[in-house]
Structures are given as structure tokens and as C-alpha cells.
C-alpha positions as CSV (number, residue, x, y, z in Angstrom):
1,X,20.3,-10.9,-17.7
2,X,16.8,-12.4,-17.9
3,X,14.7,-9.6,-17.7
4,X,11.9,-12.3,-15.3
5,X,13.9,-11.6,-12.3
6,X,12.8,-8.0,-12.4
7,X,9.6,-9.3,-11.4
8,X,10.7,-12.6,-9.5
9,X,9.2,-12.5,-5.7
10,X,11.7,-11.6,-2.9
11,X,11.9,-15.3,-1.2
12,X,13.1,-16.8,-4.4
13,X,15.5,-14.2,-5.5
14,X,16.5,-14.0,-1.8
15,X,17.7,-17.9,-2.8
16,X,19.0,-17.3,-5.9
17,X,21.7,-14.3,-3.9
18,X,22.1,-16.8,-1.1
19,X,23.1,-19.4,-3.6
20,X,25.0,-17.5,-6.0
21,X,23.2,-17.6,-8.9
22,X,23.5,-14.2,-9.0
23,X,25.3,-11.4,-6.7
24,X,24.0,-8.4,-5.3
25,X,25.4,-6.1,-7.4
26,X,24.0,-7.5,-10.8
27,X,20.9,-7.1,-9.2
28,X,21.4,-3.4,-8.6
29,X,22.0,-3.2,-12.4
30,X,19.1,-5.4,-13.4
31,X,16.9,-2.7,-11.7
32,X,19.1,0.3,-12.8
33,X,19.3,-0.7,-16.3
34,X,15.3,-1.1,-16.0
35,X,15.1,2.7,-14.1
36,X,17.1,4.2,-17.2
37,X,14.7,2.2,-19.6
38,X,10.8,2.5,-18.1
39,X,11.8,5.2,-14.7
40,X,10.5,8.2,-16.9
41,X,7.5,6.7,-18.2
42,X,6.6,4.8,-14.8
43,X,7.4,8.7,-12.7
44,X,8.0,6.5,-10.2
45,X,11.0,8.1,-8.6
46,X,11.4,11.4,-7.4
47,X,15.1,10.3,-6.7
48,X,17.2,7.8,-6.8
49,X,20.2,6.8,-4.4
50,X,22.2,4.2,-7.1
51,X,25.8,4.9,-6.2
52,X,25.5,3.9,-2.7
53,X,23.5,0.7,-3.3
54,X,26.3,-0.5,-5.9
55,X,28.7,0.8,-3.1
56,X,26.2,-1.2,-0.4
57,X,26.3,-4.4,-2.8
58,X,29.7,-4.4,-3.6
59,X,30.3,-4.6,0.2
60,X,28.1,-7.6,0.1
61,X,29.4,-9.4,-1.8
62,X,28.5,-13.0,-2.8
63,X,28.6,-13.4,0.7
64,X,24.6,-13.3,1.4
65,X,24.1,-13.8,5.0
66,X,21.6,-16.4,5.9
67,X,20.8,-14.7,8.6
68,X,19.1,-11.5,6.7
69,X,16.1,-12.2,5.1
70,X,16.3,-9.2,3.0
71,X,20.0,-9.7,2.0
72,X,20.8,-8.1,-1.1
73,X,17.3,-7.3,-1.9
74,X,16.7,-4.2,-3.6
75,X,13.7,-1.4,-2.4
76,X,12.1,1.8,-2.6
77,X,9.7,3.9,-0.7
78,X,7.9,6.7,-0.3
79,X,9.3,10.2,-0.5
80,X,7.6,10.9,3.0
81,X,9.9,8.7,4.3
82,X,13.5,10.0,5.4
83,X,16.6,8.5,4.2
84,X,20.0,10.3,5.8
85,X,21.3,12.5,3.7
86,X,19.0,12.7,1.0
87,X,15.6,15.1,0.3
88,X,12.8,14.0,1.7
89,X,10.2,15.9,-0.4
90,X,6.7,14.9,0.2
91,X,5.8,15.4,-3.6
92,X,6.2,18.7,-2.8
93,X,7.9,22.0,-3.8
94,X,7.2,23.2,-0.5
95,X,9.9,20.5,1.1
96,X,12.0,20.8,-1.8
97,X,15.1,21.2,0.4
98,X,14.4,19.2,3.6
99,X,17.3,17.0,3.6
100,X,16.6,14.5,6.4
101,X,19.3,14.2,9.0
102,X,18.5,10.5,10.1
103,X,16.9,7.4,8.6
104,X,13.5,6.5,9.3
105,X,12.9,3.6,12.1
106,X,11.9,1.3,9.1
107,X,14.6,2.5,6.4
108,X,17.1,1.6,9.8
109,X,15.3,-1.8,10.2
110,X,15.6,-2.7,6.4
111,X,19.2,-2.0,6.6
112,X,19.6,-4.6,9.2
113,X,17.7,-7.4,7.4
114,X,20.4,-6.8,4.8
115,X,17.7,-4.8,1.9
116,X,19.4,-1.5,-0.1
117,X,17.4,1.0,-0.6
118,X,17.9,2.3,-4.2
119,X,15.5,5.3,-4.2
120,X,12.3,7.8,-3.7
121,X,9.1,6.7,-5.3
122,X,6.5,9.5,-6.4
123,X,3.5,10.2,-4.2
124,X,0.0,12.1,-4.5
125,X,1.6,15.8,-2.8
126,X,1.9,15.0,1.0
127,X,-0.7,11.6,0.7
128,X,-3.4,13.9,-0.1
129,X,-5.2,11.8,-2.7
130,X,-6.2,8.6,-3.7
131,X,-5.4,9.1,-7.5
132,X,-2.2,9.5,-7.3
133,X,-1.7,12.3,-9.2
134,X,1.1,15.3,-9.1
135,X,1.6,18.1,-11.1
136,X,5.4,18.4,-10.1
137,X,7.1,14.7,-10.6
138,X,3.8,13.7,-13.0
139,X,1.2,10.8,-12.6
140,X,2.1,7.6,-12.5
141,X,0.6,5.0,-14.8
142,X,-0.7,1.6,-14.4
143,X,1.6,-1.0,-15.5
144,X,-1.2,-2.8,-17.1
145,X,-1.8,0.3,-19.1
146,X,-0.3,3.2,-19.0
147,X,-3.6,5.5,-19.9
148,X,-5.1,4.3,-16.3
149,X,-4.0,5.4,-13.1
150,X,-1.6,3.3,-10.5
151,X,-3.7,4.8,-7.9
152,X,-2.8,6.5,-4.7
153,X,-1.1,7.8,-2.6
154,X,1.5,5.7,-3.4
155,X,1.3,5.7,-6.8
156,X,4.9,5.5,-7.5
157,X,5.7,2.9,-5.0
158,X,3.2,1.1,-6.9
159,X,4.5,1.8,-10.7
160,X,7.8,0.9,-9.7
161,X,6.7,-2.3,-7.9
162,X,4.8,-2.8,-11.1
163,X,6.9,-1.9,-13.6
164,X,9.9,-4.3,-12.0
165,X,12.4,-1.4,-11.0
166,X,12.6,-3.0,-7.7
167,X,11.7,-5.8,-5.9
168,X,9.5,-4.4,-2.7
169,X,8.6,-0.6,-2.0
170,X,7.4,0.6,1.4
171,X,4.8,3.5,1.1
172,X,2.3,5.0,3.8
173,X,-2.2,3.8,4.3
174,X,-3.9,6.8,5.3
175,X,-7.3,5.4,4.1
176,X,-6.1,2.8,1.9
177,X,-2.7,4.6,-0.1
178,X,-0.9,1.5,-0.2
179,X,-4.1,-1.3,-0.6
180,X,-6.1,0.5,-3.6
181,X,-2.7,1.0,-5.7
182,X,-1.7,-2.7,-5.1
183,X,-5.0,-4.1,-6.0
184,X,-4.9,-1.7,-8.8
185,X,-1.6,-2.7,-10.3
186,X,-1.7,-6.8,-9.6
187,X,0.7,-6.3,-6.1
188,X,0.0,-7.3,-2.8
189,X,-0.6,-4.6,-0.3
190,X,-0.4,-4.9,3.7
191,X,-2.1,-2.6,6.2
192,X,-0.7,-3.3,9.7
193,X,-2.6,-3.0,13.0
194,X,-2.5,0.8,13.8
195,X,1.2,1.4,15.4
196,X,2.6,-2.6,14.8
197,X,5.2,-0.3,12.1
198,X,6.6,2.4,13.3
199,X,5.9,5.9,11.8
200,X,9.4,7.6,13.2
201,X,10.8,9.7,10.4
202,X,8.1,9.7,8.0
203,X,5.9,13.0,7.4
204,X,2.6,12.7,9.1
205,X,-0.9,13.2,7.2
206,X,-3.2,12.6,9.7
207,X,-1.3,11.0,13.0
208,X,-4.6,8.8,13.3
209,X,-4.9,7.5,10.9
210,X,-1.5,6.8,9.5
211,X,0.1,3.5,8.9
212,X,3.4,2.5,7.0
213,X,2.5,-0.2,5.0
214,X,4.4,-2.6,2.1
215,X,4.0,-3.3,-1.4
216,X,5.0,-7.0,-2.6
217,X,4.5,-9.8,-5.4
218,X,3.3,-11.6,-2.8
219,X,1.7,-12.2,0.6
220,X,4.7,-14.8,1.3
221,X,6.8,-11.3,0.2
222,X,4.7,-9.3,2.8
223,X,5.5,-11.5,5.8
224,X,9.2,-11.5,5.1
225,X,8.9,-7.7,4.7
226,X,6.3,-7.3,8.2
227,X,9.0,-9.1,9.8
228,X,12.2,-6.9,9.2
229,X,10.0,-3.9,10.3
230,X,7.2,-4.6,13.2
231,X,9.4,-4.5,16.4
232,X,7.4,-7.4,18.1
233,X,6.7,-9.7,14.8
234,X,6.1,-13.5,15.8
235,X,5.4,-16.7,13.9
236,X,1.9,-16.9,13.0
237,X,-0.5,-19.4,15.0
238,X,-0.9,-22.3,13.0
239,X,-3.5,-21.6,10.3
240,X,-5.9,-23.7,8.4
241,X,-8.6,-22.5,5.5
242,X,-10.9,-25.6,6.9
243,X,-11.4,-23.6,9.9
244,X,-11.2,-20.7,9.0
245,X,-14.7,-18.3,9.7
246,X,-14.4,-15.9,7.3
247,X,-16.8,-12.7,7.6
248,X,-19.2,-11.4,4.6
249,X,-20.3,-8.0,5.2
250,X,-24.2,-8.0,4.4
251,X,-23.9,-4.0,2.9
252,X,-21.6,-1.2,1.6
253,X,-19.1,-3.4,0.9
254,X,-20.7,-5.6,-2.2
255,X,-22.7,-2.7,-2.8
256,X,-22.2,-0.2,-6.1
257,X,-19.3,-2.5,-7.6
258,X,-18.6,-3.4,-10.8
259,X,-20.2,-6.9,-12.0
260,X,-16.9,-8.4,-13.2
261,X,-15.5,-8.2,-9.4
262,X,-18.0,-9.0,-7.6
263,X,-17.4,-12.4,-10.0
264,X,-14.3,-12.7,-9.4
265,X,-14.6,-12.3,-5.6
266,X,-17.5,-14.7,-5.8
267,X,-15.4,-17.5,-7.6
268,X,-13.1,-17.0,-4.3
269,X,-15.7,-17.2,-2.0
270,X,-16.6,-20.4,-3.7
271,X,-12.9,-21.5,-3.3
272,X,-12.7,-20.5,0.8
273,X,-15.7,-22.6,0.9
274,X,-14.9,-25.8,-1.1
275,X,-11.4,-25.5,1.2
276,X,-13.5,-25.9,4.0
277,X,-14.1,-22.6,5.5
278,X,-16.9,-21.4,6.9
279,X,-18.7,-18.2,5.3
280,X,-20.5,-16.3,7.2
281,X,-22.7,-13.0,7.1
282,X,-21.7,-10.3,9.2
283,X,-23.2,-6.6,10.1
284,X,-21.3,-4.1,9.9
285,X,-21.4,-0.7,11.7
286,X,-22.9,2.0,9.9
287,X,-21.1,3.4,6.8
288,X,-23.3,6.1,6.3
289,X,-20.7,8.8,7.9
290,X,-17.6,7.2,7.4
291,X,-15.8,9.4,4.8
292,X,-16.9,12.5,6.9
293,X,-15.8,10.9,10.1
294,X,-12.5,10.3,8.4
295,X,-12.1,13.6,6.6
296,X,-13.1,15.4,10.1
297,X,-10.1,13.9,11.7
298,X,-7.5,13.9,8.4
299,X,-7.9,17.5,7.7
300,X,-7.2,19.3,11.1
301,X,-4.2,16.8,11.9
302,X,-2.5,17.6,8.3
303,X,-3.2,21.2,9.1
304,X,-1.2,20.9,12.5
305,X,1.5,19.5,10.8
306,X,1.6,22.3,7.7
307,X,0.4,25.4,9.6
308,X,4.0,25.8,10.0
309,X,4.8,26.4,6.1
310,X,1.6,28.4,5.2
311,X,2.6,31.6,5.9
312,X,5.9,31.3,4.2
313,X,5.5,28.6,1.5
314,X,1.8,28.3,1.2
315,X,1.6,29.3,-2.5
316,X,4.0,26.9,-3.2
317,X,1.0,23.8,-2.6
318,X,-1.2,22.5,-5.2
319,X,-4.6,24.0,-5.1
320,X,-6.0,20.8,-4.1
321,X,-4.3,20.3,-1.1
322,X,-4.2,23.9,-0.1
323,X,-8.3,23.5,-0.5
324,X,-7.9,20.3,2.2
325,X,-5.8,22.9,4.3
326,X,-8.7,25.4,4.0
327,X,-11.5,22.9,4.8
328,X,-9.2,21.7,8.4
329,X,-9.3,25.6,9.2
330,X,-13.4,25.5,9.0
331,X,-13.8,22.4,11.3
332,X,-14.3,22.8,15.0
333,X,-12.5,21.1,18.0
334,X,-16.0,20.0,18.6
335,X,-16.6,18.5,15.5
336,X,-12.9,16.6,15.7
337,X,-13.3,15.3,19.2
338,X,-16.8,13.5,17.8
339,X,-15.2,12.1,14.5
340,X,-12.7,10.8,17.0
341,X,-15.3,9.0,19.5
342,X,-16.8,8.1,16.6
343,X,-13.6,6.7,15.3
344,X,-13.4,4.6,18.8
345,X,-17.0,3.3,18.6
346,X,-16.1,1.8,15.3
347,X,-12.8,0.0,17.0
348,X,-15.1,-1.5,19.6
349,X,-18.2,-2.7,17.2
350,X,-15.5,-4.3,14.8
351,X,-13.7,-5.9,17.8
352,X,-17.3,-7.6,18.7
353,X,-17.7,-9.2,15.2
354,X,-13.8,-10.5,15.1
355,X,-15.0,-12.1,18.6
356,X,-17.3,-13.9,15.6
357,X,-15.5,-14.7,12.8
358,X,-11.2,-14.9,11.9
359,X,-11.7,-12.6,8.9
360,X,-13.6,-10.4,7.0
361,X,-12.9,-10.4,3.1
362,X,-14.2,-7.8,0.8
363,X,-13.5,-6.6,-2.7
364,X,-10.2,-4.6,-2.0
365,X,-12.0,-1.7,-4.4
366,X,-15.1,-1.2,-6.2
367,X,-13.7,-0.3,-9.6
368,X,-10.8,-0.9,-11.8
369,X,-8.2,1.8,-12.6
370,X,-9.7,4.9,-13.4
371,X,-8.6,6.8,-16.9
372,X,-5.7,9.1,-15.9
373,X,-7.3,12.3,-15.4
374,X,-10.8,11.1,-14.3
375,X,-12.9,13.6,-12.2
376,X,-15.3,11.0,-11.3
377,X,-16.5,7.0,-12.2
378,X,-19.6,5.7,-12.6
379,X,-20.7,1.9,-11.5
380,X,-24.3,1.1,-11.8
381,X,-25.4,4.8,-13.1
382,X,-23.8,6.2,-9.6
383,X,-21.4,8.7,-10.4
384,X,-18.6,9.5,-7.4
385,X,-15.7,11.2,-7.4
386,X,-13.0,9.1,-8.6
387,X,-10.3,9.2,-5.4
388,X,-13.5,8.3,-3.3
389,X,-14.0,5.4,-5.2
390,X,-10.8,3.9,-5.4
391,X,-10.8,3.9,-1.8
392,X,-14.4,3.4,-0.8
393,X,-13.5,-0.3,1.0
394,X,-10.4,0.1,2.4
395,X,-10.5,3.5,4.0
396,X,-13.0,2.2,7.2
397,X,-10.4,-0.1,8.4
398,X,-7.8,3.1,8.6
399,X,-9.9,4.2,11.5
400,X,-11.1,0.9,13.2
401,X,-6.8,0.1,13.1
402,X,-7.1,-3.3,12.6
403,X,-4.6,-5.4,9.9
404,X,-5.8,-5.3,6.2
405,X,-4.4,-6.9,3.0
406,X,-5.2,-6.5,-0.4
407,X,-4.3,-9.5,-3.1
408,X,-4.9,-10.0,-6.7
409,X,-7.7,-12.6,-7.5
410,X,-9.1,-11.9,-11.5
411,X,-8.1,-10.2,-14.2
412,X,-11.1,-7.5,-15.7
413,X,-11.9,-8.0,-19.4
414,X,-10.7,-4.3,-20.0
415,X,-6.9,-6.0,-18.9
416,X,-6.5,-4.7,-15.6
417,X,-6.4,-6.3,-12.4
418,X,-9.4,-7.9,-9.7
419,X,-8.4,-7.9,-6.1
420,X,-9.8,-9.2,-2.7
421,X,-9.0,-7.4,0.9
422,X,-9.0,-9.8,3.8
423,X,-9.1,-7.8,7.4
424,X,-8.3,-9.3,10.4
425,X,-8.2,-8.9,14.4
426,X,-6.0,-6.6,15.8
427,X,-2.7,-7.5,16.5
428,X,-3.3,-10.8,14.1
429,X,-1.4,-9.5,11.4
430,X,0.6,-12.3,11.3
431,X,-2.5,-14.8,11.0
432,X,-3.7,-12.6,8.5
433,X,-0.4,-12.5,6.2
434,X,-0.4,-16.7,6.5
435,X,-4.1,-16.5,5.7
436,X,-3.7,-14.5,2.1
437,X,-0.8,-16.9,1.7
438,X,-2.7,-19.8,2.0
439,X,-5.9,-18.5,-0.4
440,X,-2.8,-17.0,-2.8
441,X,-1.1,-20.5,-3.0
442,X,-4.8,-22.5,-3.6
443,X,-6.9,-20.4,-5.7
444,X,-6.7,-21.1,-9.2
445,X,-5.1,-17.7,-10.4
446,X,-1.9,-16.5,-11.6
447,X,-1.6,-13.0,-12.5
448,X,-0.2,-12.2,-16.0
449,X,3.1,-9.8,-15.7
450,X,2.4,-6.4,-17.6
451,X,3.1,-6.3,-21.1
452,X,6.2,-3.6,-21.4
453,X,7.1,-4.4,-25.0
């Protein structure tokens, strides 16, 4: 079987099932021929569920129903997500054997639009990381090349989106866990408005801040996926590029990046502009206390949720996130309840500028994939830690809640992917999704598919 379809979007293989071109089940074995090939050197599965979906395909037939968007379309997620019957880990040995007794609101809804799930994709321990690494289940590398990371915290969701062992993967956004890996790996990754996805069944990190978010080809992919699993998704207004206001934050976020994407997110400005939209400059709140505001509410609501397992299981975390365990012990209710206000204030000064423009686009991050095993990157003789990079523009619109998707626009000369983040009002995620479609289909890019030998 032509190994292209591996990497084919989700609307056209959806037509190529409806119309028999090929069944459901040979697609199963297109991706689990692919998993025995590339899964160990992708660690993008902690598990895998393969008997059921040739049992779940079989039962499908060639009879795709028109009906289901997803029908016969193959996925993975995150292992914080639960699937009945089967572990639901966290990247963890501390989970190790919490077999979850239900699906997850979203695995349910997936089902329903006709997608099988075929397994568990690798995860930073518990989302606690940008990197994506774990010392259990291994780091998963970047498709484009497999000494950088895929970054985090869904790493694996990422590798296996990359590496074609599926054809969507659903992962979590804590501060940008399923954006940074997407831009890093070529993908498309969507941020809803805070609560538009449900987070029923799916281990918490910081109740905040969390948002279930999808992994795609494309941004046509990600509004087929947004609508099997948002409970109120609608058909998007009517939208237009020539009239279209398109925010350009005047700091932070062009600030500290590396020359070749600031290029290649230039050459789209250029594009938005020559289509007719209208570019304007926009201030944006402070950034100065961002990462602290953040890390002030993460690290006390992921110790609420684990308190229950330190006494027990504690040695059984890695140091690192045992160390973000210690830091939520230090932090006052005082100090939480002002990273929260904080956290409101920003909501309400982003909601004044959306009153301004449609959307705000940024560089989705400020570097390329980092070397696996990088302590820290340097841009511009500023060295920062390497997690904090990766997320550095995505993780501000984790607390302000409002929709954010990341798309691929350049390719670096080192060979790995450029990509753009467009943001948009709250509760516009549909807007949003057609807007990225729109820039995806008339931009003069198209992303070269990793080279796998």
C-alpha cells in the first residue's frame, strides 16, 4: 500500500473510505505495519489498543457512514487521557496500574464521529515539561531529525502524528503542550477557548490552565476534529482575509527570535497584506511576570491533584517533577489567589484589543527544535532554559483562555520546520480554524514530509 497515505490529511482519506478506495481495516494495517517499523524509534506510544481497532474496523466495513466525519479514521492521544479498560499512565510509574474504568468525554465523542482509537502516545511525566522528555518510555524525536526534540508535553502525540502512525492525535495545552510540538514537527496544533473541549477523564495539571487540544496535517483537519469534540461547535461566520484585522504585537513576541523565523513570518505578513488584510500594531499587557504568574498557579493545582500519591508513591516521580511538587508546597494561598487576579486582568486587557482587531498572529515559537538533551538555547547571545523557550509565545494565551493555533509557514535552513500562531477572540474558535485555513490554502508553502528512509 502506498506508504503517502500514512501522511494523507483526514478529509481526503475520509473520501477515499467513503468511496472505497480503500476500507477501514487496511488502514488499520497501513498504520500498524508503520508502528512495528518506526513505533520504537518515534517512543511515541506507551501502548497500543490494535486488536480492538481491527475488531472496530472490521465492524465497519466498507460501509463508511456519510454521516461520521471521522469514519474509519485512525487516532491516538495522550496517555492522560482515559480509554476503558486500558492504563492510563501519565508517563508515569507512579500510575502504572490505574486502569481507567470509563472513556474520556472526548475518546466518547470520537467514537461517535466514527474515529478508532489505536493507542497511548508518550508524554513529558504528568505534562510537566515542554521538552518532552521521559526517562521511563524515552524521548521522542523530531521527525525531521531524529537528534532534535518533538517538543512537549505531547511529544509522542506529536512523533506519531509526524512519523505517519496515525492520522490525528489528541493531546493536552497546559502552556502550549500541544502548539510548540506541532510547530516543531510541521503539524497543525489547535488551542481551544478555555472549557469549548471537555477535560472529563483526563488527568489534570493545573485545572486552570488546562485545555485538550488536537494535532493535525491540517487546519481543514482541525475543524473536522473541533467539531466531533466541542459540545456547542457551529459553522464559522463567513470569513474573508480582505477584511480581516489581523493584530501585530509591538513586543515580547518578535523579540529574542531566531532571524530565519522572524523571515519567514514576515514573508506571511507580506502575504495577509497583499490578500488584503489589514495589519495592525497592537500593545500587549505586560509580559514581564507572565511565566511566574503561570508557574504560581500550575504548581499548587498539580500539587492538589498528586498530594494524594506522595506519601505512598512519591519516590516513584522523576526528580524533576518531584522538584515542581516541592516548589507548589513553598507558594502561599496569598501568592496563588494574585497569580489568579492576575490571570483575570490579562483575560480582560486581551478581550479590549480583540474589541480591535480579528486576530493576533505571532511566531508559534522563538526557536527551532532544540538538540535532544539541551539544558538551555541561546538566540541573540540570550541563553534560557530550553522548555521556557519552546514555549515562550504560546504559554500567555493558556491563561488569557482564548483560541490559539499554531501552522507551519517555512522551512529553517538547519531542515526543520517555521511556524506561525494565530489567536483569536474567545469563543471564535471556529473563525479562527477557517482563518488558518484560508492563510494555509494561499500562502505559497508546502511542507516537505520527513525523510524516513
Amino acid at each position: 500500500m502506498n506508504a503517502s497515505l500514512a501522511f494523507m490529511p483526514i478529509e481526503k482519506l475520509a473520501l477515499k473510505l467513503r468511496n472505497g478506495d480503500i476500507s477501514a481495516s487496511q488502514l488499520i494495517e497501513l498504520y500498524a505495519d508503520r508502528i512495528a517499523g518506526l513505533g520504537a524509534d518515534s517512543k511515541a506510544f506507551i501502548s497500543l489498543d490494535l486488536e480492538a481497532a481491527r475488531a472496530r474496523a472490521a465492524a465497519i466495513g466498507q460501509d463508511i457512514d456519510a454521516g461520521k466525519p471521522l469514519g474509519g479514521i485512525p487516532y491516538a492521544c495522550k496517555d492522560l487521557i482515559d480509554v476503558a479498560g486500558l492504563p492510563t499512565t501519565g508517563g508515569s510509574r507512579v500510575l502504572a496500574d490505574n486502569v481507567a474504568q470509563q472513556d474520556a468525554d472526548i475518546v466518547r465523542r470520537l467514537e461517535q464521529a466514527g474515529a478508532i482509537f489505536i493507542g497511548k502516545n508518550n508524554l513529558h511525566e504528568f505534562a510537566y515539561g515542554a521538552t518532552g522528555e521521559n526517562e521511563i518510555h524515552g524521548t521522542p524525536p523530531n521527525p525531521y531529525d531524529p537528534t532534535r526534540l518533538a517538543g512537549g508535553s505531547s511529544s509522542g502525540s506529536a512523533a506519531a502524528l509526524g512519523y505517519g502512525l496515525c492520522a490525528a492525535a489528541i493531546g493536552t495545552d497546559t502552556g502550549g503542550s500541544v502548539r510548540a510540538p506541532a510547530a516543531l514537527c510541521g503539524l497543525v496544533g489547535f488551542k481551544p477557548t478555555f472549557g469549548r473541549i471537555s477535560t472529563d477523564g483526563v488527568i489534570p495539571y493545573s485545572w486552570s490552565l488546562d485545555h485538550v487540544g488536537t494535532l493535525a496535517r491540517s487546519a481543514a483537519d482541525s475543524a473536522i476534529l473541533f467539531d466531533a469534540l466541542a459540545a456547542d461547535c457551529r459553522k464559522p461566520e463567513a470569513t474573508r482575509l480582505d477584511r480581516l484585522t489581523v493584530g501585530i504585537p509591538e513586543t515580547f513576541f518578535f523579540e529574542n527570535c531566531d532571524g530565519e523565523i522572524l523571515d519567514h513570518v514576515d514573508r506571511l505578513m507580506t502575504f495577509l497584506r497583499e490578500a488584503g488584510a489589514s495589519l495592525e500594531p497592537v500593545e500587549m499587557p505586560s509580559m514581564e511576570f507572565t511565566r511566574t504568574v503561570s508557574l504560581t498557579v500550575q504548581m499548587p493545582e498539580a500539587l492538589s491533584y498528586h498530594n494524594r500519591y506522595l506519601d505512598q508513591r512519591g519516590h516513584l516521580y522523576s526528580p524533576d517533577f518531584r522538584a515542581g511538587l516541592a516548589l507548589g508546597q513553598c507558594l502561599l494561598a496569598e501568592q496563588y489567589i494574585r497569580a489568579r487576579r492576575l490571570m483575570e486582568s490579562y483575560r480582560r486587557q486581551m478581550n479590549l484589543i480583540f474589541e480591535q482587531v480579528d486576530t493576533i498572529l505571532t511566531p508559534a515559537t522563538p526557536v527551532i527544535a532544540p538538540p535532544i538533551g539541551a539544558v538551555e538555547v541561546t538566540v541573540d547571545g540570550i541563553s534560557e532554559p530550553a522548555g521556557n523557550a519552546i514555549t515562550r509565545y504560546t504559554s500567555f494565551f493558556n491563561m488569557s483562555g482564548h483560541p490559539a493555533i499554531t501552522f507551519p509557514c517555512g522551512m529553517h535552513s538547519a531542515g526543520l520546520p517555521i511556524a506561525a500562531q494565530l489567536v483569536g477572540r474567545h469563543h471564535a474558535d471556529e473563525e479562527l480554524i477557517e482563518t488558518a485555513r484560508l492563510v494555509e490554502t494561499g500562502f505559497d508553502f508546502e511542507l516537505p514530509l520527513p525523510d524516513l528512509g
